[in-house]
C-alpha positions in Angstrom: 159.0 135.4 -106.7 155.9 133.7 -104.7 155.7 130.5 -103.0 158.9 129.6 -104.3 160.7 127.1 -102.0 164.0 126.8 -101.0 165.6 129.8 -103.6 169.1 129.3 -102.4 169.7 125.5 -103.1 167.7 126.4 -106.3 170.7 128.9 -107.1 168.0 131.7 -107.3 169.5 133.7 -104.4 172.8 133.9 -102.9 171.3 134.3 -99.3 167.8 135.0 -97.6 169.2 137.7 -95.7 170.8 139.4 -99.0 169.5 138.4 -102.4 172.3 140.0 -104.2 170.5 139.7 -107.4 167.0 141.4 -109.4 165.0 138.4 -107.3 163.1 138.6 -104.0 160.0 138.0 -102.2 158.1 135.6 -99.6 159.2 131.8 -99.9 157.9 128.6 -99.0 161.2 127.7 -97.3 161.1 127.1 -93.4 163.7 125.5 -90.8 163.4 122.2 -92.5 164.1 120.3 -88.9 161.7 122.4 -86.6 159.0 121.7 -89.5 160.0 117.9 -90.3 159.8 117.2 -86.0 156.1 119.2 -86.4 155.1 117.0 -89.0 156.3 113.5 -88.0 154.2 114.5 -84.2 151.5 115.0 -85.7 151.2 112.1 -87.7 151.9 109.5 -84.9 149.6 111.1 -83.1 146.9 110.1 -86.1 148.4 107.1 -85.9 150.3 106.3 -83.1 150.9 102.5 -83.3 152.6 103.1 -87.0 156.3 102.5 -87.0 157.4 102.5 -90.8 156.5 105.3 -93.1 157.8 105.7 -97.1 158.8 109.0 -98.2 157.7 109.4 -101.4 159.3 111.8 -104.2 162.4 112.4 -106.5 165.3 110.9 -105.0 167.8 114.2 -105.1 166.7 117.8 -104.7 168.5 120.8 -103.8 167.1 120.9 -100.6 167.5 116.9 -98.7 164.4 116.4 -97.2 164.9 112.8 -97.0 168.1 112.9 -94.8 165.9 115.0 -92.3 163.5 112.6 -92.0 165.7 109.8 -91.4 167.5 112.0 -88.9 164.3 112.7 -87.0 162.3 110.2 -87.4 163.9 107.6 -85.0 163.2 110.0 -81.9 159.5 109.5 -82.5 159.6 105.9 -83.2 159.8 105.4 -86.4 161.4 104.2 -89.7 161.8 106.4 -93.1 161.6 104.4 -96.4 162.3 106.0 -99.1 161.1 105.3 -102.4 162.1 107.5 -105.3 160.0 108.4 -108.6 160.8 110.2 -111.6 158.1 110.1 -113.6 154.1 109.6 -113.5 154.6 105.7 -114.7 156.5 104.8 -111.6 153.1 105.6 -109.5 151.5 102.5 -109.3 154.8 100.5 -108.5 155.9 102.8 -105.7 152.8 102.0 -103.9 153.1 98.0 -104.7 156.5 98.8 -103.2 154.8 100.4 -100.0 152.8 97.8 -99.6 155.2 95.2 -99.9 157.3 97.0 -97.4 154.5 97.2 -95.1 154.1 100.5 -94.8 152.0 102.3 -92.4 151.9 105.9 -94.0 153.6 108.2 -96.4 155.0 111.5 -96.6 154.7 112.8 -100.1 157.8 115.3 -100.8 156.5 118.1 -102.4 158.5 118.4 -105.6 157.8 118.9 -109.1 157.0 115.2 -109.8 154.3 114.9 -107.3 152.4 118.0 -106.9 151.0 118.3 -110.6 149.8 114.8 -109.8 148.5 115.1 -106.5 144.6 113.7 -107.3 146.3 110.6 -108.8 148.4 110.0 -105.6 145.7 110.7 -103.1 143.3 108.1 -105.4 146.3 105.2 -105.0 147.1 106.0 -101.1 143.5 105.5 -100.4 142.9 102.3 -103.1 146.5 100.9 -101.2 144.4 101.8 -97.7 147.7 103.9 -97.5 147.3 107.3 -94.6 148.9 110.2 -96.9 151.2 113.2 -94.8 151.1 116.1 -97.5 152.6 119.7 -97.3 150.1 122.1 -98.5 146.0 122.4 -98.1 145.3 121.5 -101.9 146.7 117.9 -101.2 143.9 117.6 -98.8 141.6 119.0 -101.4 142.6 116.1 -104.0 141.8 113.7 -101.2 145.4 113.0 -99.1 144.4 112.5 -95.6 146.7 115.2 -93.3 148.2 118.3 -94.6 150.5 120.6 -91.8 152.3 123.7 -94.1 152.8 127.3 -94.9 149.2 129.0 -95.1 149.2 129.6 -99.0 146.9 132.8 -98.4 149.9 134.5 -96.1 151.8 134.6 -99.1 150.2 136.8 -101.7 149.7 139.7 -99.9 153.2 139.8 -98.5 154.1 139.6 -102.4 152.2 142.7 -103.5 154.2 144.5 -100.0 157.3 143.7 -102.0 156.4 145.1 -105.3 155.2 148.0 -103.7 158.1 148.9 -102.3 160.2 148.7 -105.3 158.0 150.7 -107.1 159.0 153.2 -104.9 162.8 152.4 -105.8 163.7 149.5 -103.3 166.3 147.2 -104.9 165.7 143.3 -105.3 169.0 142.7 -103.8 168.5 144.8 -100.8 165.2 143.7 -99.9 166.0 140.1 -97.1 163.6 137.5 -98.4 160.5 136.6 -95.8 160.4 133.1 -94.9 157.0 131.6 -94.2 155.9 132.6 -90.4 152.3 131.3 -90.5 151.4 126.9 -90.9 148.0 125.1 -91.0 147.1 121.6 -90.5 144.3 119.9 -92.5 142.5 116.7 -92.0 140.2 114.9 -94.6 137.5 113.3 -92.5 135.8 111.5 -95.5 139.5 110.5 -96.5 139.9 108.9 -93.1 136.7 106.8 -93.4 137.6 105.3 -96.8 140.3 103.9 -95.1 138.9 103.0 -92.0 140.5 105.3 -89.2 139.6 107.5 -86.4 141.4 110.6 -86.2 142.0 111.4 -82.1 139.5 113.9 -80.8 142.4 116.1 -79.6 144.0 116.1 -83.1 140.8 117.2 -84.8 140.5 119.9 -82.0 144.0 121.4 -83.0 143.0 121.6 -86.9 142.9 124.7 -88.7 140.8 122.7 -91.1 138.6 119.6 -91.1 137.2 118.6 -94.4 134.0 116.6 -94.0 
């Protein structure tokens, strides 16, 4: 496997440390609290006076990234609303919903309802004037405002170390499954101005990535 994220709520793997099974490889999955703090920091430092944020994104997955955010999110201030979709149609009313909520950002879950319709979300964040908090650098790409997440890249080649070495006879099972070591944060400058913020000087200095 390659980029796949968490494999053991997924029922891929019995453990990162010990597959026990003809499946292994680098994954997406990271401590979900040290990352969850990391991200929530970084966006009320773009926008420090915000206070309620949706979370946007299937309502149950393996993994319970909603629960963390809730859990976290009132040490830095803040409020997590969730608002569940399961399918493309429910789009345009989750972000009436926002709006109605008076939200002041979202964090878009990155599941398999949103991220085939990532161009489509950034487009209503920014018609909603609606800051975006994404996962991965081709959210940034479709036009979300901030990105922090694995560094897709880092990924690849650590895949082609696995297969090498069973090719030489390693077995799946044996072989502890690498969890992602290496995160970037993006920032889309020309995202920003559509909506009408200024992105702190010391936030843009910190960026692995500024797209303008």
């Amino acid at each position: 496997m390659v980029a796949v994220d968490d494999p053991v709520g997924r029922g891929l793997v019995a453990s990162l440390a010990r597959p026990d099974g003809n499946i292994t490889g680098p994954t997406w999955d990271v401590d979900v609290e040290t990352y969850t703090m990391k991200m929530l920091q970084l966006l009320k430092q773009a926008l420090p006076k915000s206070s309620r944020v949706v979370f946007l994104g299937l309502p149950d997955t393996p993994r319970d990234d909603l629960k963390v955010l809730q859990d976290l999110a009132p040490s830095m201030g803040l409020m997590i609303l969730p608002v569940g979709i399961r399918g493309p149609e429910q789009f345009d009313d989750a972000f009436k919903q926002m709006v109605e909520q008076r939200a002041d950002a979202v964090i878009v879950g990155a599941d398999p309802m949103t991220r085939p319709y990532r161009k489509r979300i950034a487009e209503l964040a920014t018609s909603r004037r609606m800051p975006t908090m994404c996962g991965w650098r081709k959210w940034i790409v479709a036009g979300c405002l901030m990105s922090y997440g694995p560094y897709p890249e880092d990924m690849y080649p650590r895949a082609a170390d696995y297969v090498g070495k069973i090719l030489k006879g390693a077995k799946p099972a044996d072989l502890p499954i690498e969890q992602s070591t290496k995160f970037e944060l993006v920032i889309n400058l020309k995202t920003a101005k559509a909506l009408g913020l200024t992105i702190p000087p010391s936030l843009l200095a910190r960026a692995d990535q500024v797209i303008e």
